[in-house]
C-alpha positions in Angstrom: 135.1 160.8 7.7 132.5 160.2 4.7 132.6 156.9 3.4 132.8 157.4 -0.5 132.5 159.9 -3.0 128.6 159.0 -3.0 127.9 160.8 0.5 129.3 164.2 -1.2 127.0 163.9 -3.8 123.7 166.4 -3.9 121.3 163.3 -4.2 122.9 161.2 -1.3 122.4 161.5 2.1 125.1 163.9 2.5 125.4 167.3 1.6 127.7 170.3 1.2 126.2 173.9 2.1 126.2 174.8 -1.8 124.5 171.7 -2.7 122.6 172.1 0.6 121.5 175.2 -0.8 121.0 174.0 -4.3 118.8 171.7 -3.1 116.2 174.3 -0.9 116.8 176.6 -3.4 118.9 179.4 -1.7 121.7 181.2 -1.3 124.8 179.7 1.0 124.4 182.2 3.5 120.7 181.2 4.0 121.8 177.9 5.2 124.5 179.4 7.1 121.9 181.6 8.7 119.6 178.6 9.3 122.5 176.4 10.8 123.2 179.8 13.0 119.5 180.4 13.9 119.1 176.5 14.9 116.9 175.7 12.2 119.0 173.4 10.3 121.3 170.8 11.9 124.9 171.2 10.4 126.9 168.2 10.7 131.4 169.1 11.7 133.4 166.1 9.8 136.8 165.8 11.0 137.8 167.1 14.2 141.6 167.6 14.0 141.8 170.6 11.1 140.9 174.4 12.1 138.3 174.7 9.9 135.8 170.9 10.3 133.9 170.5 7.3 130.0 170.9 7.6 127.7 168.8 5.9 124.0 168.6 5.8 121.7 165.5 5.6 119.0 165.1 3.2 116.7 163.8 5.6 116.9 167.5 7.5 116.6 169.3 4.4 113.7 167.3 3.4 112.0 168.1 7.4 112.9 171.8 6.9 110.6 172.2 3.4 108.0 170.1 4.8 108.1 172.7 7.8 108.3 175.7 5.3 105.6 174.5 3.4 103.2 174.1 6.6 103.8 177.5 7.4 102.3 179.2 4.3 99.2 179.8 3.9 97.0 178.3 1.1 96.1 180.0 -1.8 92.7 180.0 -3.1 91.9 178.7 -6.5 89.4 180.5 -9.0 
């Protein structure tokens, strides 16, 4: 279970999939099609409901971009 209010919050380490997706900026099924593909570790809180909540660290997030932008190529300057 998260700790406080702070871990929900799209600056802490925590995040939901629309601040997840805030955050990378793009859409919710993007992350859910990362979390599917295994590019992005989704996190299950709560393990007696249905339906566990998913949250995303920043620190994952943060890896991801830094993979994304070592994939394109540079552009030249004039």
């Amino acid at each position: 279970m998260l700790k406080n209010d702070k871990d929900t919050d799209s600056t802490g380490p925590w995040m939901t999939k629309r601040a997840a997706g805030a955050y990378l900026h793009v859409s919710m099924s993007t992350i859910y099609n990362l979390e599917k593909q295994g590019l992005l570790k989704a996190y299950r809180i709560g393990s007696g409901s249905k339906r566990p909540i998913l949250r995303f660290k920043q620190e994952d997030l943060d890896n991801l971009l830094m993979k994304r932008e070592r994939g394109r190529p540079r552009q030249e300057t004039i």
